[in-house]
C-alpha positions as CSV (number, residue, x, y, z in Angstrom):
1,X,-15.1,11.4,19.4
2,X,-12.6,8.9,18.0
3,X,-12.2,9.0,14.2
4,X,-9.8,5.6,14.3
5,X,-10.9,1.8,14.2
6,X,-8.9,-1.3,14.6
7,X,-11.7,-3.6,15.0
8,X,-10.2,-6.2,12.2
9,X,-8.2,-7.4,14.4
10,X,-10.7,-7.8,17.3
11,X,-13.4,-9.9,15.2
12,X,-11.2,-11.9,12.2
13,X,-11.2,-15.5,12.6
14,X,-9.5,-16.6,9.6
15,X,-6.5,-17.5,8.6
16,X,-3.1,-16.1,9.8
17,X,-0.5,-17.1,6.8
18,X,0.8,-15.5,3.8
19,X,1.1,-16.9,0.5
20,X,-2.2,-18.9,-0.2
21,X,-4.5,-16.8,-1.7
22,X,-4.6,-12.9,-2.3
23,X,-7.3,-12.5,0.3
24,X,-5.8,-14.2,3.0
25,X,-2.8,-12.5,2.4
26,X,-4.5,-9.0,2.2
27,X,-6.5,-10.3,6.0
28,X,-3.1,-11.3,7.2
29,X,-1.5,-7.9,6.4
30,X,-4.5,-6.1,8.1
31,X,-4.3,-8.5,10.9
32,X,-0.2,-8.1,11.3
33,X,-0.7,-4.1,10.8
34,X,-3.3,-3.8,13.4
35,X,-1.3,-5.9,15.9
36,X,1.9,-3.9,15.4
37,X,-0.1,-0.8,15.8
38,X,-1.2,-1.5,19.3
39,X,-0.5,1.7,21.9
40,X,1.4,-0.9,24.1
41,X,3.4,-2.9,21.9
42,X,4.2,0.8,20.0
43,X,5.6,2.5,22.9
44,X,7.6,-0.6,23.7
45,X,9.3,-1.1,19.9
46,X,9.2,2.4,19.0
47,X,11.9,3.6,21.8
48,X,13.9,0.3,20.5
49,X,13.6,0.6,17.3
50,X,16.9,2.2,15.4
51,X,16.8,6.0,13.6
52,X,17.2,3.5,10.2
53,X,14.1,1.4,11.4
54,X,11.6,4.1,12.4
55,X,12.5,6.5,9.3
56,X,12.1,2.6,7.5
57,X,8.6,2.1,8.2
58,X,7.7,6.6,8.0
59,X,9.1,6.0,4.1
60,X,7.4,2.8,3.2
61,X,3.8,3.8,4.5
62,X,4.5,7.2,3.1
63,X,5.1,6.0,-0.6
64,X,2.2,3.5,-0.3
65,X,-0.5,6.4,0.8
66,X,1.0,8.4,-2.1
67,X,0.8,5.4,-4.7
68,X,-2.4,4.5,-3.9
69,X,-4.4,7.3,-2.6
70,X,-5.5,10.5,-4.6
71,X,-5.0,14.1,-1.9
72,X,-9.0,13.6,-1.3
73,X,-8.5,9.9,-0.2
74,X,-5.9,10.7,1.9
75,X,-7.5,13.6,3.8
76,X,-10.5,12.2,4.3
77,X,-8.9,8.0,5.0
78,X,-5.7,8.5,6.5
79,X,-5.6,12.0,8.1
80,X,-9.2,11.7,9.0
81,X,-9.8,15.3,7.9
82,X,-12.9,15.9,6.7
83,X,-13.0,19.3,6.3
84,X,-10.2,19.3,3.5
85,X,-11.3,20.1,-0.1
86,X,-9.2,19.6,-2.7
């Protein structure tokens, strides 16, 4: 059974832009993140992408799930684990 959904991206139909408001920026972040995360266009940039560049992106969304997300959250959001109890 898949655990993951990118359906965002397959259903918004507002706005693309940053900068107006803070929930067309939030959208547009969900929409961009979605996009970039597409198997083909992944397998394409990964192999491209410098050491620098891939640890760039690992870091950032590392940090952000640690900022944001308590060890529950992040079992059961991000590593789709729901088995885990903290």
């Amino acid at each position: 059974m898949e655990q993951h959904t990118h359906n965002f991206i397959e259903t918004y139909q507002g706005l693309v832009g940053y900068g107006l408001d803070r929930e067309t920026d939030e959208n547009t972040v969900i929409y961009y993140l979605q996009k970039f995360s597409d198997d083909t266009l992944m397998r394409h940039l990964a192999s491209r992408m410098t050491p620098e560049e891939l640890e760039e992106i690992f870091m950032m969304i590392n940090r952000i799930l640690k900022h944001h997300l308590s060890e529950d959250e992040y079992h059961r959001l991000f590593l789709k684990d729901d088995h885990h109890h903290g």
